[in-house]
N, C-alpha and C positions, 0 to 999 in steps of 0.2 A: 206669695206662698201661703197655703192653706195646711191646716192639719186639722182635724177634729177632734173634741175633747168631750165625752159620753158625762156627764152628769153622776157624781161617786156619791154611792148612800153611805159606802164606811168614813175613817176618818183619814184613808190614804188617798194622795193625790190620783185624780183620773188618770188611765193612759189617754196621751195622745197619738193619732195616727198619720204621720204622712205618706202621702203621695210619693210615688215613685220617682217622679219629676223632681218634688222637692228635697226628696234626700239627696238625690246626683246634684243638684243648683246647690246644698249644705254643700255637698264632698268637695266639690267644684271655688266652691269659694274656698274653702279651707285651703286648699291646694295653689290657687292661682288668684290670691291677695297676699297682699304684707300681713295681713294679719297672724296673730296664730291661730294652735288648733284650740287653744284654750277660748281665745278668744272669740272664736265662731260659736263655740259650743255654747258658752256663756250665750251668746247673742240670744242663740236660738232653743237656750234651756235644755240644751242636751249635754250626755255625759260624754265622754273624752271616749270611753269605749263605744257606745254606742257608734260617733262617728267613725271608729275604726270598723268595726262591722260591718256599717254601709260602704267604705273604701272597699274593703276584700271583698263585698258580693259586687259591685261596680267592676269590677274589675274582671272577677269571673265571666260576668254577664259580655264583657269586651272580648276576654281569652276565646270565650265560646263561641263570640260572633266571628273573631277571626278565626278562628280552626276548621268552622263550619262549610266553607268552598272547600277547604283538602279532603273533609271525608264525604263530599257532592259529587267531587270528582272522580 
């Protein structure tokens, strides 16, 4: 899993950026290991919110892809 981290001239940490890929493999884990959410987050230095975030737009992204044959049809 990759993410990018730009080089910070202040004194606050750079953002990091993932991939589309590897937030769903986050959510993905979180959801379907023993572990918890805390635990993943930790892993992968993200906040507890953050991963709830990427959960609700995964999710969207799903609702929308099933909904999308009813209004094709």
């Amino acid at each position: 899993m990759r993410c990018s981290a730009p080089v910070s001239t202040n004194n606050r940490k750079p953002r990091r950026h993932f991939s589309a890929d590897t937030k769903l493999q986050i959510v993905k884990e979180g959801r379907h290991t023993n572990l918890s959410i805390s635990q993943v987050c930790e892993q992968y230095q993200i906040s507890p919110t953050l991963f709830y975030q990427w959960e609700r737009q995964a999710e969207a992204v799903q609702l929308t892809q099933l909904l999308l044959p009813l209004v094709q049809a």
